[in-house]
DRENDO-1510 file (C-alpha; in Angstrom, 1 decimal, always signed):
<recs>
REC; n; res; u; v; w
REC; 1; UNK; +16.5; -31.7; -28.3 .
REC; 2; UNK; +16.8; -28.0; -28.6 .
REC; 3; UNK; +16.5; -25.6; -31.4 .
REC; 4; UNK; +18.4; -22.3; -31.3 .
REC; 5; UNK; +16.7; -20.2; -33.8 .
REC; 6; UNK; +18.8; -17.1; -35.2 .
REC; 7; UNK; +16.3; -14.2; -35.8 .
REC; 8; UNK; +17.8; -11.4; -38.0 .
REC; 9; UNK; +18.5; -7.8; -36.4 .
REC; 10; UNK; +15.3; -6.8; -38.7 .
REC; 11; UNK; +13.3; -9.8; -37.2 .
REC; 12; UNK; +14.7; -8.8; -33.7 .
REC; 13; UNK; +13.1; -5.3; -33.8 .
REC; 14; UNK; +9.9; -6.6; -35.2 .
REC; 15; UNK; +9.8; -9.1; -32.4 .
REC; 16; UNK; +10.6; -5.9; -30.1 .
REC; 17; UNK; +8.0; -3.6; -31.6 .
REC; 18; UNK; +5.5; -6.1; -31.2 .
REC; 19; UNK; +6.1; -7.2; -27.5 .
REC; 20; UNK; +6.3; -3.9; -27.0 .
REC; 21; UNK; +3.0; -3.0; -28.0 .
REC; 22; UNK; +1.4; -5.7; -26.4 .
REC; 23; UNK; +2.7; -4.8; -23.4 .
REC; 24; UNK; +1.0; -1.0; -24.0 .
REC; 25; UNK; -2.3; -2.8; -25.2 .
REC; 26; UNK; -2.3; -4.7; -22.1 .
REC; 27; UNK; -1.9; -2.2; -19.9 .
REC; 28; UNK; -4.5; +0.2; -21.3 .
REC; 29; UNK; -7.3; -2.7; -21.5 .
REC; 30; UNK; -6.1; -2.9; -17.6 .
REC; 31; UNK; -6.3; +0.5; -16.9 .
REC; 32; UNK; -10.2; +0.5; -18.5 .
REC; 33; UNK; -11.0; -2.2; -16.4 .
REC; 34; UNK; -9.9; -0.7; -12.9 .
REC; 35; UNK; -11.5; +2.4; -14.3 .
REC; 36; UNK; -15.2; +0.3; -15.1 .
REC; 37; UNK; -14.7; -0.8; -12.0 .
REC; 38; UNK; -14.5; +2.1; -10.1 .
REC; 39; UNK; -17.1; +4.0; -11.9 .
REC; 40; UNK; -19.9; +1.1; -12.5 .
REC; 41; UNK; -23.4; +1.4; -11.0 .
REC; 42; UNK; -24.5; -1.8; -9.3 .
REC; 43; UNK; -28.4; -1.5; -9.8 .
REC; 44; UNK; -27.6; -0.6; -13.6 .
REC; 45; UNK; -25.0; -3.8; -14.0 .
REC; 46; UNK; -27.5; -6.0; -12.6 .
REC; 47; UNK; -30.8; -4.4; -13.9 .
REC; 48; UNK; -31.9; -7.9; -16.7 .
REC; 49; UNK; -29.6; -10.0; -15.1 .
REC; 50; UNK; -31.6; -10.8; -12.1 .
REC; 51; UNK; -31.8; -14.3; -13.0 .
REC; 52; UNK; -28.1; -14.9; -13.3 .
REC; 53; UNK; -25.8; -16.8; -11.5 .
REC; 54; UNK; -22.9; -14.7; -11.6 .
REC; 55; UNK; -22.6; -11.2; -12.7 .
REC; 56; UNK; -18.7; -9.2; -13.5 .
REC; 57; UNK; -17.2; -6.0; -13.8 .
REC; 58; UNK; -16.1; -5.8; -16.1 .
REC; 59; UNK; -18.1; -8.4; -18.2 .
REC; 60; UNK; -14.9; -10.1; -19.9 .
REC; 61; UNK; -12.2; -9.6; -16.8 .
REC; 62; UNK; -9.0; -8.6; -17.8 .
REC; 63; UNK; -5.7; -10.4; -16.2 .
REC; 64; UNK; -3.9; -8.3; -13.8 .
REC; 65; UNK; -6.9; -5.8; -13.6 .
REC; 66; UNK; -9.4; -5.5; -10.5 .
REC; 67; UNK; -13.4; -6.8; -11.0 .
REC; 68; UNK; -16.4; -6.5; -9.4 .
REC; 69; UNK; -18.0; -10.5; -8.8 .
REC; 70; UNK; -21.7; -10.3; -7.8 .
REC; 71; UNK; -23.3; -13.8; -6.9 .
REC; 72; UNK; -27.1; -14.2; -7.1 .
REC; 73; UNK; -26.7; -17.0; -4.4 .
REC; 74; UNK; -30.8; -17.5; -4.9 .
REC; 75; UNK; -30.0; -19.3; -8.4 .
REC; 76; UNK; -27.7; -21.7; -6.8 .
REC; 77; UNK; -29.9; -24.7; -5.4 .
REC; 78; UNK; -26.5; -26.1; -3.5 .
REC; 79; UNK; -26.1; -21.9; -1.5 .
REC; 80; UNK; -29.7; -21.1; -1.5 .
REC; 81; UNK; -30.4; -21.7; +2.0 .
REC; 82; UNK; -26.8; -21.6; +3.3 .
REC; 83; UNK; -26.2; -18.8; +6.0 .
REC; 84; UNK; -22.8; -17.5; +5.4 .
REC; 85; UNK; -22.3; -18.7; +1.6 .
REC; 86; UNK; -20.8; -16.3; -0.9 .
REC; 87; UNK; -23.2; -13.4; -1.8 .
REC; 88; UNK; -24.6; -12.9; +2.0 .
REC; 89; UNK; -22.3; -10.1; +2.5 .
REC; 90; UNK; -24.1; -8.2; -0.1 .
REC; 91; UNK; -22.9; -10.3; -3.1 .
REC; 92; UNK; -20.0; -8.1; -4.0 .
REC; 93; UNK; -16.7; -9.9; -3.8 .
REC; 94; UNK; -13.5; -7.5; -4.8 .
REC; 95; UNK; -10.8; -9.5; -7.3 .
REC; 96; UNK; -8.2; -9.5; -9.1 .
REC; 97; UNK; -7.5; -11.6; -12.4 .
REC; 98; UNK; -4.7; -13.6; -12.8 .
REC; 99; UNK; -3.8; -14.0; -8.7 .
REC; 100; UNK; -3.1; -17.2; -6.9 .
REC; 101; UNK; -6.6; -19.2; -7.1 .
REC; 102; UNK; -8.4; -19.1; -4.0 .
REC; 103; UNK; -10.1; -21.8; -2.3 .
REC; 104; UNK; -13.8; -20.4; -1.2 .
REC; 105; UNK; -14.2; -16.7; -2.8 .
REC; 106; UNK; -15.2; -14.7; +0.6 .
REC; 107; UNK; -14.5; -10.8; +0.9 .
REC; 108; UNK; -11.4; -9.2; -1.2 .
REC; 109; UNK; -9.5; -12.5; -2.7 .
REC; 110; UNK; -7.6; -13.2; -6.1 .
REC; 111; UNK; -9.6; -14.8; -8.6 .
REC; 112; UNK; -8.3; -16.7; -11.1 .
</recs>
């Protein structure tokens, strides 16, 4: 069964006002993701982290926004002595949050 709910003209512009700012938040926590992106040093990024799995730019990835995926393919027992696994390329892989999801992450692909 459906509910209609009646929102006031005061509760209409509140809901406005607030989608509205969202949609600004969201776009500037975008924008300083594609810019950590295209600024980040890799050695620096990676520098203590040597021992990790999986390494992003930025660290929390934002939906929408570009980010850097590095993949230490050394720490995965299954890829470790796979020619041609993800991370032989240089480990780098170019995304993009909140794309289609991929099957096997190789080169530029949307990440999800």
């Amino acid at each position: 069964m459906d509910v209609e709910v009646q929102l006031t003209p005061e509760q209409e512009a509140a809901h406005r006002a607030a989608a509205e700012q969202l949609a600004r938040d969201n776009a500037a926590l975008r924008a300083a993701a594609a810019r950590e992106v295209e600024s980040h040093n890799a050695s620096a990024v990676i520098a203590g982290r040597e021992h990790w799995m999986v390494i992003t730019v930025p660290e929390k990835p934002v939906a929408g926004a570009p980010m850097v995926l590095y993949f230490n393919r050394n720490q995965s027992e299954k890829l470790k002595w796979v020619v041609g696994a993800v991370g032989t390329g240089g480990g780098r892989v170019e995304s993009s949050c909140g794309g289609q999801r991929g099957g096997n992450v190789r080169g530029r692909r949307e990440v999800v």
